[in-house]
mmJSON file of the N, C-alpha and C atoms, coordinates in Angstrom:
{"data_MODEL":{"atom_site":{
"group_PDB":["ATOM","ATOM","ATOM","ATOM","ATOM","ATOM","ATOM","ATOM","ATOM","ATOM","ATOM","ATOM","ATOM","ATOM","ATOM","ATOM","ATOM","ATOM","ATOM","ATOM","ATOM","ATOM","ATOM","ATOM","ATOM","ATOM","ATOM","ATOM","ATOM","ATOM","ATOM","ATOM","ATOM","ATOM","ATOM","ATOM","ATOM","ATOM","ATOM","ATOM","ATOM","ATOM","ATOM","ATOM","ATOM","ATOM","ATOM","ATOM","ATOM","ATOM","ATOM","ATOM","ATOM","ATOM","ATOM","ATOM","ATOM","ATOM","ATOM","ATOM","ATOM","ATOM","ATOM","ATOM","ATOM","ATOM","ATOM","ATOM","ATOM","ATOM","ATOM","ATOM","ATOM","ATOM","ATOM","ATOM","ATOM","ATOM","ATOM","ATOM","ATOM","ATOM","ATOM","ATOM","ATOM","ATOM","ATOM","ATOM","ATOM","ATOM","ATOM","ATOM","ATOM","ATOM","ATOM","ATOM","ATOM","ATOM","ATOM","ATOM","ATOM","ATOM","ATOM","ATOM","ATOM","ATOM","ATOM","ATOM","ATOM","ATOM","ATOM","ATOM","ATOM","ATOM","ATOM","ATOM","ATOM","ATOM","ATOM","ATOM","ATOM","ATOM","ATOM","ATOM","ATOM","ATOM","ATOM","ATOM","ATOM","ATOM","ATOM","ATOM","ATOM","ATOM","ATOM","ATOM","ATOM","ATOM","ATOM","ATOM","ATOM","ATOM","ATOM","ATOM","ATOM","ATOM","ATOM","ATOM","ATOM","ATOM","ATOM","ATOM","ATOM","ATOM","ATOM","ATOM","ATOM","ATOM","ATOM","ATOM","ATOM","ATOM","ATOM","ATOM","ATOM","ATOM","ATOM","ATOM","ATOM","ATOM","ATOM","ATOM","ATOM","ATOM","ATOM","ATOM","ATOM","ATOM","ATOM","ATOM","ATOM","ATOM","ATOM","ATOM","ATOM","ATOM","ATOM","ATOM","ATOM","ATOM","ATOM","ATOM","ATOM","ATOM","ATOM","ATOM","ATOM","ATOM","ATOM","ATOM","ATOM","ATOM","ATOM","ATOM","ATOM","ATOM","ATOM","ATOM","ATOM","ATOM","ATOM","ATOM","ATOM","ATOM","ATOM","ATOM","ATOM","ATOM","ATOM","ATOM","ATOM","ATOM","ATOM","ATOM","ATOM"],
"id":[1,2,3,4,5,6,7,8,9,10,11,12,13,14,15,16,17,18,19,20,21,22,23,24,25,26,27,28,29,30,31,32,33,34,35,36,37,38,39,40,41,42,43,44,45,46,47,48,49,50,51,52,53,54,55,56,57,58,59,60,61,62,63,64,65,66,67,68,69,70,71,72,73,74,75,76,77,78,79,80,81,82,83,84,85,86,87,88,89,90,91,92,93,94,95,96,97,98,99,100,101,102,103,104,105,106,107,108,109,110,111,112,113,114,115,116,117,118,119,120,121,122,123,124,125,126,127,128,129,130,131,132,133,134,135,136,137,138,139,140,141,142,143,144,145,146,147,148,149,150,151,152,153,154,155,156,157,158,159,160,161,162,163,164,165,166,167,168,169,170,171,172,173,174,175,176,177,178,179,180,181,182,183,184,185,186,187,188,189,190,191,192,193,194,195,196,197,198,199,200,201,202,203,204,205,206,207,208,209,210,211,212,213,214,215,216,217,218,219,220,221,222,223,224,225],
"type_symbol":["N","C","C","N","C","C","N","C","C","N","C","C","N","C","C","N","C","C","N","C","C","N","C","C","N","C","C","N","C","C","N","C","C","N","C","C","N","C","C","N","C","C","N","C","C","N","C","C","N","C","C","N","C","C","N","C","C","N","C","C","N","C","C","N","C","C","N","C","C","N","C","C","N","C","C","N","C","C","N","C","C","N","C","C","N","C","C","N","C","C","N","C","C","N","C","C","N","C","C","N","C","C","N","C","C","N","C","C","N","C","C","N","C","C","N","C","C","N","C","C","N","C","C","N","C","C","N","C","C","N","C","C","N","C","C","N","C","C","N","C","C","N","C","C","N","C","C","N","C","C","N","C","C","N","C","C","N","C","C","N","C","C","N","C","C","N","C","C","N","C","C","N","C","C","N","C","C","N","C","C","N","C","C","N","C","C","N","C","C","N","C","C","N","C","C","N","C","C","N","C","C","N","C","C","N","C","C","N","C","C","N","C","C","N","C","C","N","C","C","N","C","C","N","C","C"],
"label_atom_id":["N","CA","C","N","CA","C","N","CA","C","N","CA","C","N","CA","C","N","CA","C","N","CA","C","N","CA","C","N","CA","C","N","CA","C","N","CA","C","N","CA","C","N","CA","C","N","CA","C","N","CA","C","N","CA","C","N","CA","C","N","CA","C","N","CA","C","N","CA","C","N","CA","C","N","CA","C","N","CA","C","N","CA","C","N","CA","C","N","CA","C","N","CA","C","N","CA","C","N","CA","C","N","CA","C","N","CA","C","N","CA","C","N","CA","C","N","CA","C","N","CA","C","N","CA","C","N","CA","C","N","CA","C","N","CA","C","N","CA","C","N","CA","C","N","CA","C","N","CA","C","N","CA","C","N","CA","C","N","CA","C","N","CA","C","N","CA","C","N","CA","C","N","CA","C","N","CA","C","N","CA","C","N","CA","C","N","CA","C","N","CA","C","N","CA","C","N","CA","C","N","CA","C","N","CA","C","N","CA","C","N","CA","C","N","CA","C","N","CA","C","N","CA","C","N","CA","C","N","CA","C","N","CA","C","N","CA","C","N","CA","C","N","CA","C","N","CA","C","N","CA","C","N","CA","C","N","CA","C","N","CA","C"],
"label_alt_id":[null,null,null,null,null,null,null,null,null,null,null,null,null,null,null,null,null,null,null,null,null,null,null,null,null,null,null,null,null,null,null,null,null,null,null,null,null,null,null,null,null,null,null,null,null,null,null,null,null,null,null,null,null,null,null,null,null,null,null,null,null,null,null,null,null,null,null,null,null,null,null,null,null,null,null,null,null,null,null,null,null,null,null,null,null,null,null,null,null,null,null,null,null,null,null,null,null,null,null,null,null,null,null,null,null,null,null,null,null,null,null,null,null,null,null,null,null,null,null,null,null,null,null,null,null,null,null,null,null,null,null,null,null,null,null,null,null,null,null,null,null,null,null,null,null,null,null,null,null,null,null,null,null,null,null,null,null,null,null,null,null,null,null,null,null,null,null,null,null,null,null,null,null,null,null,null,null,null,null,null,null,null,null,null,null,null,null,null,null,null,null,null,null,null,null,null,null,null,null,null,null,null,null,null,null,null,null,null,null,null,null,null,null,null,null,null,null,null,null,null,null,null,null,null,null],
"label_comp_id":["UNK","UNK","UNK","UNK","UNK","UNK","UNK","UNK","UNK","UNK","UNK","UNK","UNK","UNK","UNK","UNK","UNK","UNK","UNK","UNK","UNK","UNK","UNK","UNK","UNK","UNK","UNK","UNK","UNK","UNK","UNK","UNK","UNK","UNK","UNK","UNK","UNK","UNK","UNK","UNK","UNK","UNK","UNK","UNK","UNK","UNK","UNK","UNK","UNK","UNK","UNK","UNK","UNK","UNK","UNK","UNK","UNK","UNK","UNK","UNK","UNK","UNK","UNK","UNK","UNK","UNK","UNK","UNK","UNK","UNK","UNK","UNK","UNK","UNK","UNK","UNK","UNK","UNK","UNK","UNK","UNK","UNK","UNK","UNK","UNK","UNK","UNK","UNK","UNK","UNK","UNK","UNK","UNK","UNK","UNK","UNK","UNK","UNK","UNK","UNK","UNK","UNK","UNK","UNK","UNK","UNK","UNK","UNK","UNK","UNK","UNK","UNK","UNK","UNK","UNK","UNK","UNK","UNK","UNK","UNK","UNK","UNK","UNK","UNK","UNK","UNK","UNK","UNK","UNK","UNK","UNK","UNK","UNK","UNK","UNK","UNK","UNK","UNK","UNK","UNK","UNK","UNK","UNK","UNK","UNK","UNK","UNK","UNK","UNK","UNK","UNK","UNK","UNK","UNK","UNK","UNK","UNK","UNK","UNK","UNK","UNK","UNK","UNK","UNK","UNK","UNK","UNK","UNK","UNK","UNK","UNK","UNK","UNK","UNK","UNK","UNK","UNK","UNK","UNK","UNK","UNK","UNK","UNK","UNK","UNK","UNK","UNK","UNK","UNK","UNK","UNK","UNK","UNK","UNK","UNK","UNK","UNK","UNK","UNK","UNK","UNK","UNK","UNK","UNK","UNK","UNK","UNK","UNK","UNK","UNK","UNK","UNK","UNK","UNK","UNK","UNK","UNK","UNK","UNK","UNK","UNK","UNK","UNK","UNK","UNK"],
"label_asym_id":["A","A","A","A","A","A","A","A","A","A","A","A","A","A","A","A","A","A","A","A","A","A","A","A","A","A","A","A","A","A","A","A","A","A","A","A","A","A","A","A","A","A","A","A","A","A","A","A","A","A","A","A","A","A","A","A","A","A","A","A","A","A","A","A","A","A","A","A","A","A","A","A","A","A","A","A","A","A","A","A","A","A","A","A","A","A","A","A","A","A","A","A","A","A","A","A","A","A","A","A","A","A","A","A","A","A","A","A","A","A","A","A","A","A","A","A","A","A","A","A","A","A","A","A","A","A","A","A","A","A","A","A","A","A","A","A","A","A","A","A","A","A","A","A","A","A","A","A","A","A","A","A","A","A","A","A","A","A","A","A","A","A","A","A","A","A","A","A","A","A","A","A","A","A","A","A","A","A","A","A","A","A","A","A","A","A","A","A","A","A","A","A","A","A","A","A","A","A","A","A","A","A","A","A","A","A","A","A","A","A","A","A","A","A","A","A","A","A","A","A","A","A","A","A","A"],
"label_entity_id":["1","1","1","1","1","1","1","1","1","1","1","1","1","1","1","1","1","1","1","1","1","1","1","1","1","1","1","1","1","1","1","1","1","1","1","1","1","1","1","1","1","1","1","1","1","1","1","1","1","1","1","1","1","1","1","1","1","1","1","1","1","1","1","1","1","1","1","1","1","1","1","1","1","1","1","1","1","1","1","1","1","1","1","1","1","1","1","1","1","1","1","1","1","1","1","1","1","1","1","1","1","1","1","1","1","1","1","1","1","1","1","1","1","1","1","1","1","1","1","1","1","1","1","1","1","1","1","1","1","1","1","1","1","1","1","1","1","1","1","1","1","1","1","1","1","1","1","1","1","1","1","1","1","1","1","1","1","1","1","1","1","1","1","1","1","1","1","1","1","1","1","1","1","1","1","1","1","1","1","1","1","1","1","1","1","1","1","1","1","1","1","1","1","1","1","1","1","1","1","1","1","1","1","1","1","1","1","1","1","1","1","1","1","1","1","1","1","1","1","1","1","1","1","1","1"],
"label_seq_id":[1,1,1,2,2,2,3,3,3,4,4,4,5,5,5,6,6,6,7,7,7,8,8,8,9,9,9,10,10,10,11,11,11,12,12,12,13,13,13,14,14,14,15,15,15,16,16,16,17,17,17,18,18,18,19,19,19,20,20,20,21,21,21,22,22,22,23,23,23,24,24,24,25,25,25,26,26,26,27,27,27,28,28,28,29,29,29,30,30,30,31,31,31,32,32,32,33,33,33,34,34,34,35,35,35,36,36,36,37,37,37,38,38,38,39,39,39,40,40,40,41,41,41,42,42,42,43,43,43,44,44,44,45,45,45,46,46,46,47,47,47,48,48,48,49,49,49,50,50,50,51,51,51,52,52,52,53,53,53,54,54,54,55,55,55,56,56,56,57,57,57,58,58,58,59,59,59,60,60,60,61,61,61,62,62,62,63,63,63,64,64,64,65,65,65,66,66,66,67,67,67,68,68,68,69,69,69,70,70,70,71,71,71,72,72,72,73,73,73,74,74,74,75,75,75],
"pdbx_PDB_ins_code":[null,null,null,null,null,null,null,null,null,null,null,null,null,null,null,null,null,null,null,null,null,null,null,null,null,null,null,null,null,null,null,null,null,null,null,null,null,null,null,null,null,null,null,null,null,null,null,null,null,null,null,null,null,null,null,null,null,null,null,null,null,null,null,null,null,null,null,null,null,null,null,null,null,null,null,null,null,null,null,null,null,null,null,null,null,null,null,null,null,null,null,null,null,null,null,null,null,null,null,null,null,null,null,null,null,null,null,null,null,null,null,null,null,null,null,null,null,null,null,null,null,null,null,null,null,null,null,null,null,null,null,null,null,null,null,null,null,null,null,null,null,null,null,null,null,null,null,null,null,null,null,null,null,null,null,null,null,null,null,null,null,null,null,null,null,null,null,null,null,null,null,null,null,null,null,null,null,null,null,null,null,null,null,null,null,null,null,null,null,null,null,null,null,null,null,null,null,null,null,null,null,null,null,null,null,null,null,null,null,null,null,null,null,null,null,null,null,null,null,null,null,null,null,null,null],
"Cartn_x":[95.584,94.781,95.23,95.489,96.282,97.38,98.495,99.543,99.221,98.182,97.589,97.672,96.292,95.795,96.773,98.012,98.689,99.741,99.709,100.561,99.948,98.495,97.772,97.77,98.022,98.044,99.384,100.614,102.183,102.144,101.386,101.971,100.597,99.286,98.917,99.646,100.228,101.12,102.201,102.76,103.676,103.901,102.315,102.407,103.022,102.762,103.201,101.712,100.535,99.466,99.544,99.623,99.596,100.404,101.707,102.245,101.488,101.168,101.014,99.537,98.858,97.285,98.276,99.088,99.304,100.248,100.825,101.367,100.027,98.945,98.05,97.265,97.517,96.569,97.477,99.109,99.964,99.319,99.6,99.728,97.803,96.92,95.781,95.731,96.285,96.608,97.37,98.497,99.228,98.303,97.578,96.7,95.701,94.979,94.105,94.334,95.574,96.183,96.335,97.081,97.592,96.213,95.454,94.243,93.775,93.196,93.037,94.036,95.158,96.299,95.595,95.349,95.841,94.124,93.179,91.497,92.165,92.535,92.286,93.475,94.755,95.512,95.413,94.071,94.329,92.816,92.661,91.293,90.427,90.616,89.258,88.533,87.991,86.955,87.248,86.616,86.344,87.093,88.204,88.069,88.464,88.077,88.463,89.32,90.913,91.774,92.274,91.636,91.656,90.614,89.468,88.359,88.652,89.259,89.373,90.753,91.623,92.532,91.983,91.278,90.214,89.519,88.744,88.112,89.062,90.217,90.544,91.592,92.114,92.901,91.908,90.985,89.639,89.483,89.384,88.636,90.281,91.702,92.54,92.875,92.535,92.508,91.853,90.586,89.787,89.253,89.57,89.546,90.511,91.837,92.866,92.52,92.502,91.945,90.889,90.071,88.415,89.217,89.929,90.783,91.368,92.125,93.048,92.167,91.261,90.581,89.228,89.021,88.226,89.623,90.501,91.577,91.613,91.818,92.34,91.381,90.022,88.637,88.864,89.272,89.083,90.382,91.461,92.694,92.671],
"Cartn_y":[-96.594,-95.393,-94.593,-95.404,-94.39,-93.489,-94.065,-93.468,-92.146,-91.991,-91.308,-90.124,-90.174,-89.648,-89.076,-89.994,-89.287,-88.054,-88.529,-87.56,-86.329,-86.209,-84.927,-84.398,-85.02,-84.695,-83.83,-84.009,-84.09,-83.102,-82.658,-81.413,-80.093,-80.715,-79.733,-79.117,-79.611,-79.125,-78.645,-78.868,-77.964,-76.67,-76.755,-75.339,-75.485,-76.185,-76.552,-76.689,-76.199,-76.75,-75.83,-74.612,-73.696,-74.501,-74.713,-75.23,-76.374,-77.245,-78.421,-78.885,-77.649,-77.233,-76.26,-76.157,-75.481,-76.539,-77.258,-78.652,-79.365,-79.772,-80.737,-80.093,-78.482,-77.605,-78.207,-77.411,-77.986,-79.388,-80.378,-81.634,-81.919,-81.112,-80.998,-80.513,-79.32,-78.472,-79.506,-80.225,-81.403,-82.512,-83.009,-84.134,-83.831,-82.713,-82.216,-81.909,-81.221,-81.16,-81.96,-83.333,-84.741,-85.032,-85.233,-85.67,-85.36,-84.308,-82.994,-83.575,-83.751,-84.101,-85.583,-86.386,-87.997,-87.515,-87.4,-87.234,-86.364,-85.016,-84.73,-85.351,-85.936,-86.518,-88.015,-88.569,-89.793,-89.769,-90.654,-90.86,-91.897,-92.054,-93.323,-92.512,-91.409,-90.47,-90.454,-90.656,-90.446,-91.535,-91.673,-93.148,-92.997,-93.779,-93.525,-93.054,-93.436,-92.492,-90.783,-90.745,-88.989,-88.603,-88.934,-88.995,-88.734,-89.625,-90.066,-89.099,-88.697,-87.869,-86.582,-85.955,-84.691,-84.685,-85.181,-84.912,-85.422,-85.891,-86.263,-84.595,-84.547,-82.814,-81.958,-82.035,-80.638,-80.667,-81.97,-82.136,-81.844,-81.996,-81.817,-80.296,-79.553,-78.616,-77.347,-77.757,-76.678,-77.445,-78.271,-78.985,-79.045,-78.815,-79.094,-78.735,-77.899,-77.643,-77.678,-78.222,-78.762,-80.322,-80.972,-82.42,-82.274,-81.31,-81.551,-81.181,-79.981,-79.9,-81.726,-82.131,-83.386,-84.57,-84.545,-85.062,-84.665,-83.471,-83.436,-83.464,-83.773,-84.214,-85.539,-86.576,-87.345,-88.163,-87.106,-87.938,-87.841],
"Cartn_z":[-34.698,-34.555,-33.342,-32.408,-31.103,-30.803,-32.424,-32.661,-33.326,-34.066,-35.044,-33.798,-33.228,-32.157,-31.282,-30.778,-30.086,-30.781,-32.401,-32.871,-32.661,-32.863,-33.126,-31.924,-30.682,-29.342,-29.309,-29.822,-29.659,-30.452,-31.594,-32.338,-31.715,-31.155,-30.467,-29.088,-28.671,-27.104,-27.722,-29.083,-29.453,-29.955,-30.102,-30.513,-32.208,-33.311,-34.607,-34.927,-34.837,-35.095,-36.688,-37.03,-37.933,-38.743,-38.479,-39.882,-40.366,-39.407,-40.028,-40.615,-39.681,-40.923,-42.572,-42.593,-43.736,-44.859,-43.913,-44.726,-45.262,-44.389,-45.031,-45.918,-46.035,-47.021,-48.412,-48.087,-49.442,-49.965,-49.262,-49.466,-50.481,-49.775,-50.234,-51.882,-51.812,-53.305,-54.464,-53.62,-54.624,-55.025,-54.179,-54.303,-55.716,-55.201,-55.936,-57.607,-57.74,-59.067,-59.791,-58.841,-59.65,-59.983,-59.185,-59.408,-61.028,-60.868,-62.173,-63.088,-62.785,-64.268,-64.482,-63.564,-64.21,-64.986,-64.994,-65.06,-66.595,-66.8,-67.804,-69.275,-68.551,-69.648,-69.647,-69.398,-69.671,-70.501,-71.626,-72.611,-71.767,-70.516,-69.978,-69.732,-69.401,-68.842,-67.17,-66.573,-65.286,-64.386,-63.976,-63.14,-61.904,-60.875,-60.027,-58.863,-59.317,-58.965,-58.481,-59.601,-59.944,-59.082,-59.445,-58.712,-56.862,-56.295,-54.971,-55.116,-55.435,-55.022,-55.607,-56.455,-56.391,-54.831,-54.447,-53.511,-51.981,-51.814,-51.037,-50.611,-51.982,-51.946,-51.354,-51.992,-51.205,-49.819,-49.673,-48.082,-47.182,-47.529,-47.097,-47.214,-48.242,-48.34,-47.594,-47.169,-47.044,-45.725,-44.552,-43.107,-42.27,-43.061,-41.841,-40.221,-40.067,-39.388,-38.027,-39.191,-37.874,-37.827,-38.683,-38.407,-37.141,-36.848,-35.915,-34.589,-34.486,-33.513,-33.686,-34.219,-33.988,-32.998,-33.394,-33.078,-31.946,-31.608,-30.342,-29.225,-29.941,-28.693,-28.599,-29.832,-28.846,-28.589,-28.535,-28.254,-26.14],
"occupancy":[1.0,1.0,1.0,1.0,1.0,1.0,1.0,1.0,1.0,1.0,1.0,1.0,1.0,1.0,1.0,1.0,1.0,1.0,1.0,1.0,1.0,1.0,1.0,1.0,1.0,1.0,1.0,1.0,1.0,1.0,1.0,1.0,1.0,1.0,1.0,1.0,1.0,1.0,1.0,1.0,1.0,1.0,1.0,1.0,1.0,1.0,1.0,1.0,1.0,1.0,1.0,1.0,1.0,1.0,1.0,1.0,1.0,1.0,1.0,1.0,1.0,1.0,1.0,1.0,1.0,1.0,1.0,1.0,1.0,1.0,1.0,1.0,1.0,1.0,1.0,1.0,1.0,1.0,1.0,1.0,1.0,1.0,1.0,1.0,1.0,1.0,1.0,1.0,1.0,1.0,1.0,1.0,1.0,1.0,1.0,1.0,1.0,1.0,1.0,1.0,1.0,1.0,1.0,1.0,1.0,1.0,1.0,1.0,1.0,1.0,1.0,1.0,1.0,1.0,1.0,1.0,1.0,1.0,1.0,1.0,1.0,1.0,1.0,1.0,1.0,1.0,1.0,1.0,1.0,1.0,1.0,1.0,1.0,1.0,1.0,1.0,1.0,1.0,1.0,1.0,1.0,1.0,1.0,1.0,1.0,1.0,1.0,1.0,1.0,1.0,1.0,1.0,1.0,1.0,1.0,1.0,1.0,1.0,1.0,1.0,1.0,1.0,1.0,1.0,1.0,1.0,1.0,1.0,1.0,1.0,1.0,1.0,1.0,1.0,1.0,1.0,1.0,1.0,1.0,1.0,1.0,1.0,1.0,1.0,1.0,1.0,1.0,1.0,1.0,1.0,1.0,1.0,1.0,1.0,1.0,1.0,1.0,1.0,1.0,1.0,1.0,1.0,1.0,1.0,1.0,1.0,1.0,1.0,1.0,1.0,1.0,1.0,1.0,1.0,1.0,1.0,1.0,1.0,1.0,1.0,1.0,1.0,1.0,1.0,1.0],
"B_iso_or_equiv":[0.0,0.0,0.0,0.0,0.0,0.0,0.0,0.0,0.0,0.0,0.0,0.0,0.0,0.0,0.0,0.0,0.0,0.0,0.0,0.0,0.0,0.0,0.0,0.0,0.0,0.0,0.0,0.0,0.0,0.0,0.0,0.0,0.0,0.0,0.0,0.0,0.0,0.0,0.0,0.0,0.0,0.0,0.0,0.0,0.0,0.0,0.0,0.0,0.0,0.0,0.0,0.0,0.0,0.0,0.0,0.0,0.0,0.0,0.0,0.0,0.0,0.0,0.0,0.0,0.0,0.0,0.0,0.0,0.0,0.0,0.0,0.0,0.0,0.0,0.0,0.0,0.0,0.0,0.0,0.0,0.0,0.0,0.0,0.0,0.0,0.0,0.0,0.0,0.0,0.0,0.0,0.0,0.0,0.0,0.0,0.0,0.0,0.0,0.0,0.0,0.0,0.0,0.0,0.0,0.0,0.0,0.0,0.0,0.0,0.0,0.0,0.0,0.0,0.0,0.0,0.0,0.0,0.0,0.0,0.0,0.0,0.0,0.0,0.0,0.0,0.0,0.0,0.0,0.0,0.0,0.0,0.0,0.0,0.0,0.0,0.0,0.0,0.0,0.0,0.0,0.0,0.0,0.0,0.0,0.0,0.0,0.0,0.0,0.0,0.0,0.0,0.0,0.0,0.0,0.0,0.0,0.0,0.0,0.0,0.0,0.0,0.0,0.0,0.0,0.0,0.0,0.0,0.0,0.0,0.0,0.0,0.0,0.0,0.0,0.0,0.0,0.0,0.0,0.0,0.0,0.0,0.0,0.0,0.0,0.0,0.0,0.0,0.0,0.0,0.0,0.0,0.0,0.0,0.0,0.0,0.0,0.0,0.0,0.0,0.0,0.0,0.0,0.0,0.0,0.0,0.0,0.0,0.0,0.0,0.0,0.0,0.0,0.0,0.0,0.0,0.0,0.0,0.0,0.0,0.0,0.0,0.0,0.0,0.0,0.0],
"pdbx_formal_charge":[null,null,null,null,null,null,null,null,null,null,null,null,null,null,null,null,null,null,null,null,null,null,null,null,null,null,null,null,null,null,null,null,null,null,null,null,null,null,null,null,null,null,null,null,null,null,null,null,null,null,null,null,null,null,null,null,null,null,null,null,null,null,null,null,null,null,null,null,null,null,null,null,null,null,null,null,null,null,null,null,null,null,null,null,null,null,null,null,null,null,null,null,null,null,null,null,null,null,null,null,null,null,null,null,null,null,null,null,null,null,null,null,null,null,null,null,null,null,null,null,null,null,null,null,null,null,null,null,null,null,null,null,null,null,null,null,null,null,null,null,null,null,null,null,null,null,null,null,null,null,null,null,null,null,null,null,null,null,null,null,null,null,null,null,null,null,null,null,null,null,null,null,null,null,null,null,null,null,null,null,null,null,null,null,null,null,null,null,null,null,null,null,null,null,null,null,null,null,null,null,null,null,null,null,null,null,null,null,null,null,null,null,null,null,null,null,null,null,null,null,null,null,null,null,null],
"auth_seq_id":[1,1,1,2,2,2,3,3,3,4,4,4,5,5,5,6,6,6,7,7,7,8,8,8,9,9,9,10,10,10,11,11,11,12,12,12,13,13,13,14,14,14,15,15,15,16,16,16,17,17,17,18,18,18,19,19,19,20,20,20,21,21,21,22,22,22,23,23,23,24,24,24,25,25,25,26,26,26,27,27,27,28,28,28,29,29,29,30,30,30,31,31,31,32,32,32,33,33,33,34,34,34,35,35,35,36,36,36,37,37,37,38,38,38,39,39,39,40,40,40,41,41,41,42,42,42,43,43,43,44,44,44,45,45,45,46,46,46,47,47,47,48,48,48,49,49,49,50,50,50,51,51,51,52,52,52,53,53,53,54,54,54,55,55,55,56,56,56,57,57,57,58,58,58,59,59,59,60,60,60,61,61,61,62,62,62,63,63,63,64,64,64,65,65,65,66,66,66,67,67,67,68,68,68,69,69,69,70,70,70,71,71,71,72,72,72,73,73,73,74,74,74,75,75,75],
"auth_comp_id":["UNK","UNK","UNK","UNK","UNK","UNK","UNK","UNK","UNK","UNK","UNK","UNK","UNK","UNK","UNK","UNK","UNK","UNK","UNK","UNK","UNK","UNK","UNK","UNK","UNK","UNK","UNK","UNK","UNK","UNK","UNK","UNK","UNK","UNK","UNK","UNK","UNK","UNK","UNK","UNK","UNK","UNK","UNK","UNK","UNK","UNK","UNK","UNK","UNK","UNK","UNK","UNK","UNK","UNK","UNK","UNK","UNK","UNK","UNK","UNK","UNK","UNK","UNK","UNK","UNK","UNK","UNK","UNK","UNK","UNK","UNK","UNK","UNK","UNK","UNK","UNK","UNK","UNK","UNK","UNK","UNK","UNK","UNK","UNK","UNK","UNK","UNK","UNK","UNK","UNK","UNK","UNK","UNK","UNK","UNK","UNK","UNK","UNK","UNK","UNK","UNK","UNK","UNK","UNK","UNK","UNK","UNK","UNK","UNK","UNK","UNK","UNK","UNK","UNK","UNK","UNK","UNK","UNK","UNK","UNK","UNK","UNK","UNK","UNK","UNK","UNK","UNK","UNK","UNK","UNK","UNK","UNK","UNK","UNK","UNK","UNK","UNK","UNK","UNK","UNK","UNK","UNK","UNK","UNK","UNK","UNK","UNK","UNK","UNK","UNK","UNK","UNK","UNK","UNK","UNK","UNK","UNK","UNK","UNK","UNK","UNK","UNK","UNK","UNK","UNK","UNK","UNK","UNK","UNK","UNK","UNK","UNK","UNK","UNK","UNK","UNK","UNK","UNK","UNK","UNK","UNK","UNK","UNK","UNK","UNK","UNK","UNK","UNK","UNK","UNK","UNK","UNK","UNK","UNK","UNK","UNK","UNK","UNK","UNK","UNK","UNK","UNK","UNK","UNK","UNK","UNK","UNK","UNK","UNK","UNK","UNK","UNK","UNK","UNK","UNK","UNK","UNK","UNK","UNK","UNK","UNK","UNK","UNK","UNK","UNK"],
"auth_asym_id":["A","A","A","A","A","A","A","A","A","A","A","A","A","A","A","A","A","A","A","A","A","A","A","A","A","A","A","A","A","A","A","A","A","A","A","A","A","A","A","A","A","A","A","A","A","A","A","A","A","A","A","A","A","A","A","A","A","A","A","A","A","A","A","A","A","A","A","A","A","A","A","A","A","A","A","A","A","A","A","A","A","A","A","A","A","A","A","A","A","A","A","A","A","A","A","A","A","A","A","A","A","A","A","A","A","A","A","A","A","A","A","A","A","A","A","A","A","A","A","A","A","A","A","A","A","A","A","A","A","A","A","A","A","A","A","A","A","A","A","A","A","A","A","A","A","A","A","A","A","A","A","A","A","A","A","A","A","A","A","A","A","A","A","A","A","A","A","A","A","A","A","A","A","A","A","A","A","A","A","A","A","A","A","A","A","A","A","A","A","A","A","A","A","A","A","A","A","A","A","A","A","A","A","A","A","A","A","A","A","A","A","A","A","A","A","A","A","A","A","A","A","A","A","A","A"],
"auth_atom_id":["N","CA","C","N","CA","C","N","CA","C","N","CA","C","N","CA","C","N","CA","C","N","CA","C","N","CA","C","N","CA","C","N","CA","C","N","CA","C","N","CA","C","N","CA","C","N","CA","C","N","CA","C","N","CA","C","N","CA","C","N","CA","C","N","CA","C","N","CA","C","N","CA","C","N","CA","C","N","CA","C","N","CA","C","N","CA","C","N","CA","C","N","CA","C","N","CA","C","N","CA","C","N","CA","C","N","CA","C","N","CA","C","N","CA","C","N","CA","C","N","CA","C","N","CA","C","N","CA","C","N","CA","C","N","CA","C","N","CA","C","N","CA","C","N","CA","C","N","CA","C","N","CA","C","N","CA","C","N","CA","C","N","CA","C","N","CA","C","N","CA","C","N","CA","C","N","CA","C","N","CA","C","N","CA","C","N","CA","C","N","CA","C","N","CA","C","N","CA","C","N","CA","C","N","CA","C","N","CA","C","N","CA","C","N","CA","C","N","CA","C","N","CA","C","N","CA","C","N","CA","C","N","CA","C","N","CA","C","N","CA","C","N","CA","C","N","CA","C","N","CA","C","N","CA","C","N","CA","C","N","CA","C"],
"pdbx_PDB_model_num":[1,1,1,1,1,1,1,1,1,1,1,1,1,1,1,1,1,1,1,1,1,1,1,1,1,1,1,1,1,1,1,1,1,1,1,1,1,1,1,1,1,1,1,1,1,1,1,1,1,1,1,1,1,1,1,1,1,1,1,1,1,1,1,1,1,1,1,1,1,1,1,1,1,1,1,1,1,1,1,1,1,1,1,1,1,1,1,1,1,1,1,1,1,1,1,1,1,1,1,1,1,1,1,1,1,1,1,1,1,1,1,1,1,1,1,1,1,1,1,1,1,1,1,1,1,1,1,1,1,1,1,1,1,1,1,1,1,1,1,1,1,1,1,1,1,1,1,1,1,1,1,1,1,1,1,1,1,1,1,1,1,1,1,1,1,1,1,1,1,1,1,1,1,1,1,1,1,1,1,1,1,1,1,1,1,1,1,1,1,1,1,1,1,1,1,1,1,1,1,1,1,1,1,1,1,1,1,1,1,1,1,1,1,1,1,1,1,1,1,1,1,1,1,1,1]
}}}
């Protein structure tokens, strides 16, 4: 967890904070889609996978952001 922390420390002093809220947005948008694909082309209904990468894309999607500022309080 400290490595974590210090990364978010290392790209806030760099001044890379914009891209890399806009990478975890991408990375959010990809998540979210696969998600959406495996959920609507597979016949089990609902399962968890899709499920947990739907909402894991959103929250990556639409937080980058307040993540990195939570990060950098308590790095």
């Amino acid at each position: 967890m400290d490595e974590v922390l210090e990364a978010a420390e290392v790209v806030a002093d760099s001044e890379l904070e914009g891209a890399v809220v806009w990478l975890c947005r991408v990375v959010g948008i990809l998540l979210a889609v696969a998600g959406a694909g495996l959920w609507l082309f597979t016949g089990a209904g609902l399962l968890w996978l899709p499920a947990i990468l739907m909402v894991g894309g959103l929250l990556l999607a639409t937080v980058p952001q307040l993540l990195l500022e939570l990060a950098g309080v308590f790095a």
